[in-house]
C-alpha positions in Angstrom: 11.7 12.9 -18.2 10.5 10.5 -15.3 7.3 11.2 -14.4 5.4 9.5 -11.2 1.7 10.0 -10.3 -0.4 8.9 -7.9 -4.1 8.5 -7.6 -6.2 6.6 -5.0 -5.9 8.7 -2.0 -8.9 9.8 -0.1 -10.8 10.1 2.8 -12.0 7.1 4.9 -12.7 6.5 8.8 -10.8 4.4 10.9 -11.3 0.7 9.6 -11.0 1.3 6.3 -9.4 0.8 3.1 -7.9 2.3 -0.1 -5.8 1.2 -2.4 -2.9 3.7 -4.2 -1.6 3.9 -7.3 1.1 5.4 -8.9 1.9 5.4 -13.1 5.7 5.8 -14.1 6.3 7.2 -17.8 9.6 8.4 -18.7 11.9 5.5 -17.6 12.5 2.1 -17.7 9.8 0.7 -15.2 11.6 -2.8 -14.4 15.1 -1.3 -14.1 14.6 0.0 -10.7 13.4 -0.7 -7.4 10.1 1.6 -6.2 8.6 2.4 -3.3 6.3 4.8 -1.0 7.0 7.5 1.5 4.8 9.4 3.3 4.6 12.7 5.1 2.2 14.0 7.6 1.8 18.2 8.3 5.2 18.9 10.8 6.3 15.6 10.7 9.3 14.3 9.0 9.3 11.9 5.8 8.3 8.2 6.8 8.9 5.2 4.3 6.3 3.2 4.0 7.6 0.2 1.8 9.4 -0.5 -1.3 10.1 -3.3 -4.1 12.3 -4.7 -6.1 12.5 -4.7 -9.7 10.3 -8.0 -10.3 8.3 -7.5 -7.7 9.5 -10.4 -6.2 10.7 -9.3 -2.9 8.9 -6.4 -0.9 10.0 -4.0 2.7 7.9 -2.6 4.8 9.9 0.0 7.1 8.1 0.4 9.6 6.2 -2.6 12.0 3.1 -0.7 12.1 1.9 -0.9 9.0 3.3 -4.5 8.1 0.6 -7.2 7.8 -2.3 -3.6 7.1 -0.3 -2.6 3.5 0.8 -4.7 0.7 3.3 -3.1 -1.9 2.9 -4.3 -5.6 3.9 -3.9 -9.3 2.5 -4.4 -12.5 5.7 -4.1 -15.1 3.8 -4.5 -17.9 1.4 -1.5 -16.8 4.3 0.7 -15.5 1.9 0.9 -12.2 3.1 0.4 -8.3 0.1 0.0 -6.1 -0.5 0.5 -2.4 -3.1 -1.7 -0.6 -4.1 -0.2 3.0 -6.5 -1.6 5.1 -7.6 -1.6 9.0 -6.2 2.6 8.4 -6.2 4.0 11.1 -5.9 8.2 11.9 -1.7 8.3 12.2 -1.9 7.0 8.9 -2.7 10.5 7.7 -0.5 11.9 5.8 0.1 13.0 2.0 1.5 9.2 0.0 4.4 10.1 -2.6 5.9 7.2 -4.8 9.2 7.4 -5.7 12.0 5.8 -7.7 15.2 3.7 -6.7 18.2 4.7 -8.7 19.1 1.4 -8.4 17.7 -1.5 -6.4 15.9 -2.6 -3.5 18.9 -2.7 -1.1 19.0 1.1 -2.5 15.4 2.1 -1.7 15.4 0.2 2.1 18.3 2.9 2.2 16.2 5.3 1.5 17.7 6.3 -1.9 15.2 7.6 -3.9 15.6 9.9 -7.1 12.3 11.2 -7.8 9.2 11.5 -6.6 6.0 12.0 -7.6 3.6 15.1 -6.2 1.5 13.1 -3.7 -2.2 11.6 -2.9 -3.7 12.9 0.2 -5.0 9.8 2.5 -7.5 11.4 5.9 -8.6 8.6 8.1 -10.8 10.0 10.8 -11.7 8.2 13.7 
């Protein structure tokens, strides 16, 4: 049974910084690409970034949080991390890692398989 949780999340004012994390258990870590999504209260699912299965070669969907997060891997630790800095409020929203059936061409696609339950992050001005 793959399981995915995250920890990390939290609140911080605008500026700030946190850094996510997410332990797999149940799979083979390095088989698959990973990534983040994120959701905020009556707004659709966003993806934030994803990774391949080294670690080697990273996304970032959207421009306007390239250059504030940086995606990584630990294989060894079965651990994806999320550095955010500079956060500002619209980053608000509830931070789920998830799991590529496949690779990283998959997970840019948005093909994810599971997910883990989530890390609230609250940036307030």
């Amino acid at each position: 049974q793959v399981d995915l949780v995250e920890s990390g999340g939290g609140s911080v004012h605008s500026g700030g910084s946190l850094t996510l994390s997410c332990v797999a258990s149940g799979l083979s870590f390095d088989n698959y690409a990973m990534g983040w999504f994120r959701q905020a209260p009556g707004k659709e699912r966003e993806g934030v970034s994803c990774i391949n299965r080294s670690g080697s070669n990273t996304y970032y969907y959207a421009d306007s949080v390239k250059g504030r997060f940086t995606i990584s891997r630990d294989n060894a630790k079965n651990t994806l991390a999320l550095q955010m800095s500079s956060l500002k409020t619209e980053d608000t929203a509830m931070y789920h890692c998830a799991k590529s059936p496949r690779g990283l061409r998959s997970a840019v696609n948005g093909d994810y398989d599971y997910k883990g339950q989530g890390t609230q992050v609250t940036v307030s001005s």
